[in-house]
C-alpha positions in Angstrom: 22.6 8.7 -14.4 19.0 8.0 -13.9 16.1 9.9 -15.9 12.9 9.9 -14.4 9.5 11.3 -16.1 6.6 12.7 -14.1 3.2 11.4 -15.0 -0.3 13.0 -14.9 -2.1 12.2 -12.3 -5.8 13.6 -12.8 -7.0 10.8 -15.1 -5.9 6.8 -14.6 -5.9 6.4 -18.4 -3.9 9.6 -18.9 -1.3 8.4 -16.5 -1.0 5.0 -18.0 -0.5 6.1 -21.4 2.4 8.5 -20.1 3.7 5.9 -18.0 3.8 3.2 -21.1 5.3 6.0 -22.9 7.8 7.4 -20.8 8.9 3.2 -20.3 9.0 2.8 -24.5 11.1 6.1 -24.7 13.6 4.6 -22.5 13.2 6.2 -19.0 14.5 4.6 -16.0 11.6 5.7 -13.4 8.4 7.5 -13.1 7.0 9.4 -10.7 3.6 11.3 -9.3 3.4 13.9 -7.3 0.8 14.9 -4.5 -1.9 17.1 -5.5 -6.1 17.0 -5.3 -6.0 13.6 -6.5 -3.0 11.8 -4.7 -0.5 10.2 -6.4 -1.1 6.2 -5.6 -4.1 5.9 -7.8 -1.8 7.4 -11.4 1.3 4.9 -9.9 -1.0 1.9 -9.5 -2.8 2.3 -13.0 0.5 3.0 -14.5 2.4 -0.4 -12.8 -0.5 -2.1 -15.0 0.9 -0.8 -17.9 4.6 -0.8 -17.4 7.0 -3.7 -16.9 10.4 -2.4 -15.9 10.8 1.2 -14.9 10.7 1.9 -11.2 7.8 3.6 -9.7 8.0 6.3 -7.0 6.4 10.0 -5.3 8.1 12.9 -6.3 5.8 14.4 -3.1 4.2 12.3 -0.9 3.1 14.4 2.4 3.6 12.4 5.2 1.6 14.5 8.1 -1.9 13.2 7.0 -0.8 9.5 6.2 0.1 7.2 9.0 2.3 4.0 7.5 0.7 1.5 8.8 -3.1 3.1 7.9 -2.1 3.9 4.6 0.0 0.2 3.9 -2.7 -1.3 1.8 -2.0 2.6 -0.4 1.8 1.2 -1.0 0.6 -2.5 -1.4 -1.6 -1.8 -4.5 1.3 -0.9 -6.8 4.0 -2.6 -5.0 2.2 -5.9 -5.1 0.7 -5.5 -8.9 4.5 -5.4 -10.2 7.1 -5.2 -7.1 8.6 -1.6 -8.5 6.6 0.9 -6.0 9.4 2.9 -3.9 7.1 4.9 -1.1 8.5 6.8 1.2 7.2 5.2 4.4 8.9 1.7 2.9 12.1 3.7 3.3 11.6 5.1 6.8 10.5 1.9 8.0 13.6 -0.1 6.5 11.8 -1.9 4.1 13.1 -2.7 0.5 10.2 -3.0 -2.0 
């Protein structure tokens, strides 16, 4: 079973702390949800504080975002550490 911890996402600092928390507690992922402040900028500030647990949206809405407008939003974490899981890497077949 995998155990995955939701991190703030109102305040980069907060959600690197959580994030480098949640990793040294022993959790396998974290996530951010979709809210006034979107949930890329708390899961690239927390990929520069983490080195192993996977990164992903627990809500992402997909009606405002196209993938390839938003592609540099996915590249930020995905290319600081190689652990973002997005969904529009899924729907478009791609493994991160």
């Amino acid at each position: 079973m995998r155990v995955i911890y939701q991190i703030p996402n109102d305040d980069p600092r907060k959600s690197q702390a959580a994030a480098k928390a949640a990793e040294d507690a022993g959790f396998d992922g974290i996530v951010a949800l979709e809210n006034a402040h979107g949930p890329i900028p708390a899961l690239t500030a927390a990929a520069m504080a983490t080195e192993r647990v996977q990164l992903g949206t627990a809500v992402l809405i997909a009606f405002p975002r196209s993938p390839i407008h938003h592609r540099p939003c996915r590249l930020g974490p995905q290319q600081a550490v190689g652990r973002a899981v997005l969904p529009w890497s899924r729907l478009a077949g791609e493994r991160p």
